[in-house]
Backbone as CSV, one residue per row, in Angstrom:
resi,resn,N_x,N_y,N_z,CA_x,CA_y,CA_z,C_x,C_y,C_z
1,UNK,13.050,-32.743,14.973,13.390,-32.328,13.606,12.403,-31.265,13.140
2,UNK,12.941,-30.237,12.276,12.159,-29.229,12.615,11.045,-29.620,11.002
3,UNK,10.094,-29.273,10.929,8.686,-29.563,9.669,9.239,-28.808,8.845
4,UNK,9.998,-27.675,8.940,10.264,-26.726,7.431,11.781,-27.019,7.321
5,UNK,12.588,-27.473,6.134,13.897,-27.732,6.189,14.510,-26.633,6.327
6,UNK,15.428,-26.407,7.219,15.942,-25.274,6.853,17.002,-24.707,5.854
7,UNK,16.927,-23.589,5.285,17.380,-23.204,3.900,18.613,-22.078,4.275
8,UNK,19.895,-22.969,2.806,20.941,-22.661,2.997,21.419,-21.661,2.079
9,UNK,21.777,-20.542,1.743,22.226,-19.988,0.699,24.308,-20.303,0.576
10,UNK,24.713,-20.654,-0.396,25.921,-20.667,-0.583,26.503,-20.230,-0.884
11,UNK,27.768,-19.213,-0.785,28.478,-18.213,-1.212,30.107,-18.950,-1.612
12,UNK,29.767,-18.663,-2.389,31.761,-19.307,-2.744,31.804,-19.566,-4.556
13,UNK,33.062,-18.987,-4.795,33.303,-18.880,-6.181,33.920,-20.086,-6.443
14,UNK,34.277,-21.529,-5.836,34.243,-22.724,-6.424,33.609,-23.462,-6.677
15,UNK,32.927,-23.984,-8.004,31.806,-24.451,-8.308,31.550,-25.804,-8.176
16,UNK,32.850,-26.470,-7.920,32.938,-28.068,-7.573,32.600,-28.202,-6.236
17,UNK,33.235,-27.489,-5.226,32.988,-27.181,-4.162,31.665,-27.049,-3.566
18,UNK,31.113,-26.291,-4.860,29.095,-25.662,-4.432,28.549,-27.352,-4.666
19,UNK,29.253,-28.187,-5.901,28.346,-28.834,-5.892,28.232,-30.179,-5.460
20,UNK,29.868,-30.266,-4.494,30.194,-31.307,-3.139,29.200,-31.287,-2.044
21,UNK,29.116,-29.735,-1.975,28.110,-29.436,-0.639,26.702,-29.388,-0.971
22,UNK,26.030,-29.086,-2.132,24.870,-29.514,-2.408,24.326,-30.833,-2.429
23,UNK,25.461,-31.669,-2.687,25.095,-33.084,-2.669,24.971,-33.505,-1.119
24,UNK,25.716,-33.211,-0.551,25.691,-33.364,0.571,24.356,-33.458,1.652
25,UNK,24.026,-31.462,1.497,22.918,-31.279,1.692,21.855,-31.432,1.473
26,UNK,21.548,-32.047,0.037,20.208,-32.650,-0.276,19.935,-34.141,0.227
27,UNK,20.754,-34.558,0.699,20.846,-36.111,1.263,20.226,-35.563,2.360
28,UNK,20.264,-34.798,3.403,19.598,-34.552,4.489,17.930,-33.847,4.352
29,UNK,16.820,-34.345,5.281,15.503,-34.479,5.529,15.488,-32.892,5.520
30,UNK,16.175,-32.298,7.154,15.702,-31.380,7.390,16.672,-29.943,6.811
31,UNK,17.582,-30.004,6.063,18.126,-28.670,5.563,17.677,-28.750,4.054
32,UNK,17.994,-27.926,3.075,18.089,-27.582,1.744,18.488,-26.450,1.530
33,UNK,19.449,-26.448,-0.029,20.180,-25.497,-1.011,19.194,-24.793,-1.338
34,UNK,19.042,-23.438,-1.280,18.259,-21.981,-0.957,18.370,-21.665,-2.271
35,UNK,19.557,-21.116,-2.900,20.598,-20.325,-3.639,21.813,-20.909,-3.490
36,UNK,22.563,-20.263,-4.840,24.314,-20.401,-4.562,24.582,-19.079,-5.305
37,UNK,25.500,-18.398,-5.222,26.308,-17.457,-5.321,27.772,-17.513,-5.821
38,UNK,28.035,-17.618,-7.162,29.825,-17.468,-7.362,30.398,-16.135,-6.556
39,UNK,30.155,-15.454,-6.310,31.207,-13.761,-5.776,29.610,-13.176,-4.752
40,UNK,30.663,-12.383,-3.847,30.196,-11.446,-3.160,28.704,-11.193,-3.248
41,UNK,29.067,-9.822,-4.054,28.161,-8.891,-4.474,26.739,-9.603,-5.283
42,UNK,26.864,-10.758,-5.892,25.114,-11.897,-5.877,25.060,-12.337,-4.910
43,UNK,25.965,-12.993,-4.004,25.318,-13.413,-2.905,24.711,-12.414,-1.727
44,UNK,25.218,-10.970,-1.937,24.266,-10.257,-0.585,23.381,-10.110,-1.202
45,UNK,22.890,-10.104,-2.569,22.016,-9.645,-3.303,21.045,-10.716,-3.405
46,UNK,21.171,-11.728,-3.058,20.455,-13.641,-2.975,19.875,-13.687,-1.277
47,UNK,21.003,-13.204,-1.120,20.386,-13.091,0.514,19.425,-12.598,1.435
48,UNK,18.943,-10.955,0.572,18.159,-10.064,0.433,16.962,-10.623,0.634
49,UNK,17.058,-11.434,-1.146,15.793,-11.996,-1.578,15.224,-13.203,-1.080
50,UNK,16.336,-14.076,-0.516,16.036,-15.502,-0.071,15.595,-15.707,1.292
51,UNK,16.093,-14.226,2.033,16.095,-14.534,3.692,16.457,-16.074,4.279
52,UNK,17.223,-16.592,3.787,17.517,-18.033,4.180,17.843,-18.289,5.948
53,UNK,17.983,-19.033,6.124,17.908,-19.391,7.610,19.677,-19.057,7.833
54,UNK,20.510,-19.874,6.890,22.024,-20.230,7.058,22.648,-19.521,5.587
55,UNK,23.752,-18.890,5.786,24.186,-18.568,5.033,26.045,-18.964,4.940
56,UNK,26.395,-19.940,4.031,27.674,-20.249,4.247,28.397,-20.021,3.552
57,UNK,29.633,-18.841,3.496,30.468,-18.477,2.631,31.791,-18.297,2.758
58,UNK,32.602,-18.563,1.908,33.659,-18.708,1.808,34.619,-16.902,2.320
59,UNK,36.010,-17.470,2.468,36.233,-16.052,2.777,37.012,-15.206,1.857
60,UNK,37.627,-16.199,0.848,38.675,-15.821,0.374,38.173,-15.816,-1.380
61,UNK,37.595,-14.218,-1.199,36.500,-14.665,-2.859,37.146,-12.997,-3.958
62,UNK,37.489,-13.183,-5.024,37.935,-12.336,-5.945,36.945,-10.405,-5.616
63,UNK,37.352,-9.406,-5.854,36.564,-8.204,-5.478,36.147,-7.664,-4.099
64,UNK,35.514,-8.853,-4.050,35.038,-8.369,-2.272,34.884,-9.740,-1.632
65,UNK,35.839,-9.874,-0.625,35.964,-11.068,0.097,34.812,-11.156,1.068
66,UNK,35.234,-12.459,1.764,34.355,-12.439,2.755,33.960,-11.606,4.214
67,UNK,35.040,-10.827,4.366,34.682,-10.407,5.595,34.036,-9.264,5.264
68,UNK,34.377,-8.743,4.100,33.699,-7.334,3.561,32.262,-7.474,3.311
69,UNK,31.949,-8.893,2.605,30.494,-9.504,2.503,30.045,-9.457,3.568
70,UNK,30.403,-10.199,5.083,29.938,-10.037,6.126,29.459,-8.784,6.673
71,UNK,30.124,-7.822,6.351,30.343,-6.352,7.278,28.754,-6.236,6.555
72,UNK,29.005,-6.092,5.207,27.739,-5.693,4.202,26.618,-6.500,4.687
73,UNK,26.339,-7.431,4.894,25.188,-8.247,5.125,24.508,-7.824,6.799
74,UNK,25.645,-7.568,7.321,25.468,-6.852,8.767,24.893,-5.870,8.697
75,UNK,24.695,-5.005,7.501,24.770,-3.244,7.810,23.032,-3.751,6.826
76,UNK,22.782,-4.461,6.430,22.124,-4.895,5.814,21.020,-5.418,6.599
77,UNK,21.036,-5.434,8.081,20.548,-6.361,8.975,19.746,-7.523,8.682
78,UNK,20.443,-7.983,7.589,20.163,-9.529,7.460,20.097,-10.293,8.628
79,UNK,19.521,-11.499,9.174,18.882,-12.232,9.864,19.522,-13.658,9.949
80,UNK,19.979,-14.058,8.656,20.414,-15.163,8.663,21.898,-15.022,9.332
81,UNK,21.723,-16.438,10.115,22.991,-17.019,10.558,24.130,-17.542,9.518
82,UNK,25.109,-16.670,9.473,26.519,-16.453,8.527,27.673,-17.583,8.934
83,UNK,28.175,-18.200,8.366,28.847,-19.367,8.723,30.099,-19.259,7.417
84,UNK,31.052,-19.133,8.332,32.305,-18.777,7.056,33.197,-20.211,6.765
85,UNK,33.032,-20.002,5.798,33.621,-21.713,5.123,34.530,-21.608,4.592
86,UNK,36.277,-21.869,4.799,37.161,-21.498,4.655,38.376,-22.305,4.478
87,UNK,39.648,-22.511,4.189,40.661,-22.809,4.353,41.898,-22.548,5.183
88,UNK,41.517,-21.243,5.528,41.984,-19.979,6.218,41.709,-20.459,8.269
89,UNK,43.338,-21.133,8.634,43.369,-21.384,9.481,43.928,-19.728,10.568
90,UNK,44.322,-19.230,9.684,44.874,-17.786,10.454,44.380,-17.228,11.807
91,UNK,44.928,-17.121,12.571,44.385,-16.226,13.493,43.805,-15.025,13.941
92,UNK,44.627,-14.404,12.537,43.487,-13.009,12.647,42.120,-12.824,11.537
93,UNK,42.156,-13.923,11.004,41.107,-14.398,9.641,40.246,-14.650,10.712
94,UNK,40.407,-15.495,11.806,39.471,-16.506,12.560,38.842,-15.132,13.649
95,UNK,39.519,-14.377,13.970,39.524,-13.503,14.814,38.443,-12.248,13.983
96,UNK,38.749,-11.649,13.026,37.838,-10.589,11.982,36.365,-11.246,11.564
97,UNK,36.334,-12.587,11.386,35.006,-12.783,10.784,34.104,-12.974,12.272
98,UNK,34.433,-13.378,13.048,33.552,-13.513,14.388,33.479,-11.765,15.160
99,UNK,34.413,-11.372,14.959,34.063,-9.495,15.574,33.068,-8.951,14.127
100,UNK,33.179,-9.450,13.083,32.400,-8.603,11.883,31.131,-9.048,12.168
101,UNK,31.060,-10.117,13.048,29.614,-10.761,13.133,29.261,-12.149,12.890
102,UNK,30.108,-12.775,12.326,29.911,-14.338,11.761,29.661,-14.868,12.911
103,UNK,28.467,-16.045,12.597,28.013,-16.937,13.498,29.304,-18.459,13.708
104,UNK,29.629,-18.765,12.866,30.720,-19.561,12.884,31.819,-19.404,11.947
105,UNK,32.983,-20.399,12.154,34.068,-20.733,11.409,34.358,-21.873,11.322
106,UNK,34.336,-22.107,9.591,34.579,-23.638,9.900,35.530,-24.091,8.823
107,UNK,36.247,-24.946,8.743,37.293,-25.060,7.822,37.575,-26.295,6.627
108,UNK,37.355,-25.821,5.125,36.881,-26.550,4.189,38.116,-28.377,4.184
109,UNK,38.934,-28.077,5.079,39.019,-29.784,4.855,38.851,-30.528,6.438
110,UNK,37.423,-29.999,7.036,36.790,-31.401,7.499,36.363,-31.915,7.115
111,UNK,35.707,-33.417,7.645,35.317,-34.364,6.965,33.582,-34.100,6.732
112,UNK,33.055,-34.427,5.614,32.167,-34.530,4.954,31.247,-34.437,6.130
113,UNK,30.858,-35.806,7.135,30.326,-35.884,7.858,30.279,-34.879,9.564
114,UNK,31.028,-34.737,9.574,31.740,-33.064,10.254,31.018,-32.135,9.489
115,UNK,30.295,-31.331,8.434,30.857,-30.812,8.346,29.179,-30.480,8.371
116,UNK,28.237,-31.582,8.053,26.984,-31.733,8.117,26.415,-31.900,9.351
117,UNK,26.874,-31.700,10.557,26.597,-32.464,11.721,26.721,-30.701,12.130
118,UNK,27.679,-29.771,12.093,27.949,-28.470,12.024,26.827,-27.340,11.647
119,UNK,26.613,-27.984,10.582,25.386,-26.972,9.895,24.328,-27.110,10.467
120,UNK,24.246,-28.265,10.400,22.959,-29.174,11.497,22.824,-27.979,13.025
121,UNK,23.816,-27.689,13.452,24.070,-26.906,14.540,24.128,-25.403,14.645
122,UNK,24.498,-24.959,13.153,24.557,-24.090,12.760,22.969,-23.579,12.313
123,UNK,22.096,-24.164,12.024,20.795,-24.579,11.551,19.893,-24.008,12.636
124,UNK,20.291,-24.370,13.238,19.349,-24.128,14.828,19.516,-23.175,15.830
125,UNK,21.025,-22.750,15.391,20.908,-21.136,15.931,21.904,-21.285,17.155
126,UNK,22.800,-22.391,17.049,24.036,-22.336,17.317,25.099,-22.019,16.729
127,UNK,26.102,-21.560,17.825,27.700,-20.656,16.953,28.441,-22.037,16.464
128,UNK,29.152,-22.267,15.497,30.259,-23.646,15.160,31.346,-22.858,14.806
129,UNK,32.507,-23.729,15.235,33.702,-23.437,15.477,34.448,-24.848,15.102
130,UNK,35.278,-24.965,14.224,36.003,-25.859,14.199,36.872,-26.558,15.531
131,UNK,36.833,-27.932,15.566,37.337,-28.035,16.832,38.837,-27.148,17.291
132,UNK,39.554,-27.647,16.522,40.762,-27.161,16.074,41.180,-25.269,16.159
133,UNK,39.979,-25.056,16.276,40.296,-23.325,16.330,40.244,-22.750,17.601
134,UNK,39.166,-23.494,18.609,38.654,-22.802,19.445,40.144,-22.487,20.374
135,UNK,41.051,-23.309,20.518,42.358,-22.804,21.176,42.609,-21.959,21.092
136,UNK,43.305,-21.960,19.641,43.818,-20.632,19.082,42.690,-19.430,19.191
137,UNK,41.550,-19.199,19.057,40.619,-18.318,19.583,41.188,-17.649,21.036
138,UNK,40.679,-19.010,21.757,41.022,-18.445,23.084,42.734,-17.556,23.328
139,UNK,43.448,-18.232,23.088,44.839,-17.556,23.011,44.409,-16.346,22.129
140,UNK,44.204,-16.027,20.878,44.347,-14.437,20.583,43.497,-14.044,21.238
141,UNK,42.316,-13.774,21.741,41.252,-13.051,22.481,42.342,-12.930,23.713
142,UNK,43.359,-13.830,24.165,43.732,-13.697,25.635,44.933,-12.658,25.519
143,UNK,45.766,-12.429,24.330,47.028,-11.641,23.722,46.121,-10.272,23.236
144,UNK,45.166,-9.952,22.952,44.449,-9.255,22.847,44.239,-8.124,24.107
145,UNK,44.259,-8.110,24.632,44.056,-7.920,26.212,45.257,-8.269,26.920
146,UNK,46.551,-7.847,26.734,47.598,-7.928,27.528,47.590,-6.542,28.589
147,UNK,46.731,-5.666,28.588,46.818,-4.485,29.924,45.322,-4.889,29.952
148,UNK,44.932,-5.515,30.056,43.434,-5.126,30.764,43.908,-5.192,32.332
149,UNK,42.733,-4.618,32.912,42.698,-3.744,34.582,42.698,-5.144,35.094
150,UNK,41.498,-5.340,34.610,41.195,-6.593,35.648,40.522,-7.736,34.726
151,UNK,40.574,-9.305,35.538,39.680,-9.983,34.444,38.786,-10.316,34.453
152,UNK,37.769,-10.935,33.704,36.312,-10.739,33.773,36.092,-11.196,34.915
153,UNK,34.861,-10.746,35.852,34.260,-11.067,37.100,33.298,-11.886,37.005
154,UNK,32.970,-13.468,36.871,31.803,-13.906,36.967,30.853,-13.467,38.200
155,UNK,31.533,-13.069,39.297,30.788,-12.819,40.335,30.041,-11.537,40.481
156,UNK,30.232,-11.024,39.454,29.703,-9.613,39.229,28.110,-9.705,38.986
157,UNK,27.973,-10.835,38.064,27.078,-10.834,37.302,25.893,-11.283,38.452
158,UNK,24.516,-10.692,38.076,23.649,-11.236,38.693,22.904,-12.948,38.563
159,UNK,21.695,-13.200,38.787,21.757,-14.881,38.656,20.796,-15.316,37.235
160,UNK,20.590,-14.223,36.372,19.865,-14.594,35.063,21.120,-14.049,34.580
161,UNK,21.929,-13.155,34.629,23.148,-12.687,33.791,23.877,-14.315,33.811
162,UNK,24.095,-14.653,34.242,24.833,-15.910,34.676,24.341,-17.304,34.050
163,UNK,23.002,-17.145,34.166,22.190,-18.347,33.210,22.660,-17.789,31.622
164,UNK,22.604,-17.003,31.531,22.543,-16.240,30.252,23.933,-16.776,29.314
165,UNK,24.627,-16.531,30.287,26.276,-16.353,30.111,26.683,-17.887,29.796
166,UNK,25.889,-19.271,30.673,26.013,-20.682,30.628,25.661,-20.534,29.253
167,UNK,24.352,-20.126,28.483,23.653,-20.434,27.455,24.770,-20.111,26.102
168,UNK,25.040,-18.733,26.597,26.014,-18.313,25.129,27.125,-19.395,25.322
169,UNK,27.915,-19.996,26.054,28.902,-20.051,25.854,28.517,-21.990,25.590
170,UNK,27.337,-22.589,25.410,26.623,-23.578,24.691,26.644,-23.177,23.073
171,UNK,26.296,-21.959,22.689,26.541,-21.561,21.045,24.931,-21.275,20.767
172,UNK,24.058,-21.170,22.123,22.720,-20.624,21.899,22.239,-19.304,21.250
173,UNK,21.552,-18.559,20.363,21.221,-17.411,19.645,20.640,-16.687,20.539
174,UNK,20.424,-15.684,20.543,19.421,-14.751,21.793,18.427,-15.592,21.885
175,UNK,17.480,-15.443,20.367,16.501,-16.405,20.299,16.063,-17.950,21.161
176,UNK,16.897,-18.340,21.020,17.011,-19.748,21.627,16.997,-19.662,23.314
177,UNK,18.188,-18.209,23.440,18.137,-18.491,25.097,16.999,-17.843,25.599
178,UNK,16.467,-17.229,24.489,14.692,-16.230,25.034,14.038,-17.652,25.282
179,UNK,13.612,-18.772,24.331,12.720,-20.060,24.670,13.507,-20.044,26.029
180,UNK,14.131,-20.526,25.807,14.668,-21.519,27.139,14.496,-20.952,28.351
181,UNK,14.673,-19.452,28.651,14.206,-18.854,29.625,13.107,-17.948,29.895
182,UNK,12.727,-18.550,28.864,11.000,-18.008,28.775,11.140,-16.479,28.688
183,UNK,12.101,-15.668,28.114,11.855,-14.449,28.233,11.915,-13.548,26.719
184,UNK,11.808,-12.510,26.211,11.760,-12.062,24.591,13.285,-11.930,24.093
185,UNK,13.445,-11.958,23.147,14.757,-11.877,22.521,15.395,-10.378,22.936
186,UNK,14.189,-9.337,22.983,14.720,-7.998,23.526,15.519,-8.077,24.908
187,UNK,14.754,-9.033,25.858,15.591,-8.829,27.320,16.630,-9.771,27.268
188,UNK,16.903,-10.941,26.327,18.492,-11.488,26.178,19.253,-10.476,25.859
189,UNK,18.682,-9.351,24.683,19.699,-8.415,24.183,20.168,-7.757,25.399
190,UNK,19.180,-7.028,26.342,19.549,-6.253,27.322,20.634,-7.052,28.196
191,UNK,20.516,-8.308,28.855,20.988,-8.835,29.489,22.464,-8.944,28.814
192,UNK,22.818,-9.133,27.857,23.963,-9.492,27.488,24.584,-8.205,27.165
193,UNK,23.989,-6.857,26.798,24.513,-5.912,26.663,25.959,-5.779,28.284
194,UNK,24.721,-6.159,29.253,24.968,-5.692,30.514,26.295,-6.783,31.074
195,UNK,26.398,-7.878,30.897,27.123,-8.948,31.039,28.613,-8.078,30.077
196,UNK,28.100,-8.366,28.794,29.787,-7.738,28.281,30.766,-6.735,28.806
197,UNK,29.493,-5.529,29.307,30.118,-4.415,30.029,30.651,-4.554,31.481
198,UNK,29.575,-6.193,32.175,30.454,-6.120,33.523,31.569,-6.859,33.479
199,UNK,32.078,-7.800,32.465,32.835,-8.522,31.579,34.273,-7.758,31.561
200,UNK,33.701,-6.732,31.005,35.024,-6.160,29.799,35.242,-6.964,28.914
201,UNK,34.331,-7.248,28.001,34.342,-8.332,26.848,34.036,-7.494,25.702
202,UNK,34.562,-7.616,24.346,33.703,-6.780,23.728,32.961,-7.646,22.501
203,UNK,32.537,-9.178,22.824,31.709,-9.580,21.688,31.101,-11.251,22.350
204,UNK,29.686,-11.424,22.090,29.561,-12.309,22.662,30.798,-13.737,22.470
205,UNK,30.912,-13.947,21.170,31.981,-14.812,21.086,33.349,-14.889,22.115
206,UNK,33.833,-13.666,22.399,34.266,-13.712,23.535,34.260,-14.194,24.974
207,UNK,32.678,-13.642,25.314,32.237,-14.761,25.979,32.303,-16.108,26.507
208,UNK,31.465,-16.237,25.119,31.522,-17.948,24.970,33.047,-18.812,25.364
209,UNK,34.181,-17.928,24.475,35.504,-18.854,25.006,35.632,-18.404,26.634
210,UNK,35.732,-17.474,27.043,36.177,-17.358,28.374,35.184,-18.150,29.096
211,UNK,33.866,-17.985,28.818,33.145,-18.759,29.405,33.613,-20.440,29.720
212,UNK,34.005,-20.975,28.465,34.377,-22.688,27.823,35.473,-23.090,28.962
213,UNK,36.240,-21.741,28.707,37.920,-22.032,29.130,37.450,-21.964,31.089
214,UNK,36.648,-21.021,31.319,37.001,-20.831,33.040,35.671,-22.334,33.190
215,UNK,35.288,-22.988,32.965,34.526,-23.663,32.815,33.075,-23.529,33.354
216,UNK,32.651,-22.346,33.292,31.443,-22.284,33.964,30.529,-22.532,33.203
217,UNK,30.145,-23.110,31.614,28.952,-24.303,31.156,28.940,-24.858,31.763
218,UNK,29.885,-25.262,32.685,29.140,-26.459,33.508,29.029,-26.448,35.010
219,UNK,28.971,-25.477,35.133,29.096,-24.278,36.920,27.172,-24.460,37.207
């Protein structure tokens, strides 16, 4: 359990909602409520200031929605891990916030305890995905790619590209797979640059499902 709780900023213009999930979250040791944000444009502006660890926002918000928030917080090179909290089972909703950059998707009627067990995961610098989505993920990423040449080559890859590739498709952060393989967050970047391109992938999330689906986490 980590000594500093980690801190959540909340984005979403329902206020019953902010204060379901605050309750929630203050029941737990190791997270805490950062900030909350009704709209957009305070929450990149909270985010700035808070540098929070997790940032969880809704997608579907009056002016500037969420994916536009995302793009902004991206260009912003904010730090915190973005976690879109939603209703929005869509496929191309689920599909735009993970290419804009979102660390997860998760969908506002799981259960309470779901939903804390997530963040918990989300917390630490893993990707979350509703169970329920990752299918449909995999299917549009796979309709997506109806002429590709060829399909991804695991055998291409060399034998840290390959450790690398197990790690993302666990929901590990560069960060995380730098500990684990003892190496800097700069040479995960390199490494995975190099993996997508021998791939033909164009986002780690991508990855990760092809990775899930051909089953090599556990190769």
């Amino acid at each position: 359990m980590a000594e500093t709780p980690a801190t959540i900023l909340l984005i979403d213009d329902h206020p019953m909602l902010r204060q379901g999930i605050k309750q929630l979250v203050n029941m737990e040791d190791d997270m805490m409520i950062a900030g909350e944000a009704s709209n957009a444009a305070d929450g990149i502006r909270m985010a700035e200031e808070l540098e929070p660890d997790l940032i969880l926002m809704d997608l579907n918000m009056p002016e500037m929605d969420g994916i536009q928030a995302l793009r902004a917080l991206r260009e912003r090179n904010i730090s915190s891990r973005i976690v879109m909290f939603t209703v929005s089972d869509q496929e191309e909703d689920v599909v735009a916030a993970l290419r804009a950059g979102a660390d997860g998707y998760l969908l506002k009627d799981m259960e309470p305890e779901d939903m804390i067990a997530q963040l918990h995961q989300a917390a630490t610098g893993k990707m979350v995905i509703s169970d329920r989505l990752t299918t449909l993920l995999a299917e549009a990423l796979r309709s997506n790619k109806p002429r590709q040449a060829s399909r991804p080559d695991f055998d291409s890859l060399t034998p840290r590209e390959k450790d690398i590739l197990r790690l993302i498709a666990e929901g590990l952060s560069n960060k995380m797979i730098g500990r684990k393989l003892d190496i800097s967050d700069g040479t995960v970047k390199v490494h995975v640059k190099h993996l997508l391109k021998k791939l033909n992938l164009r986002s780690r999330v991508e990855v990760a499902v092809w990775a899930v689906e051909e089953g090599f986490h556990r190769a």
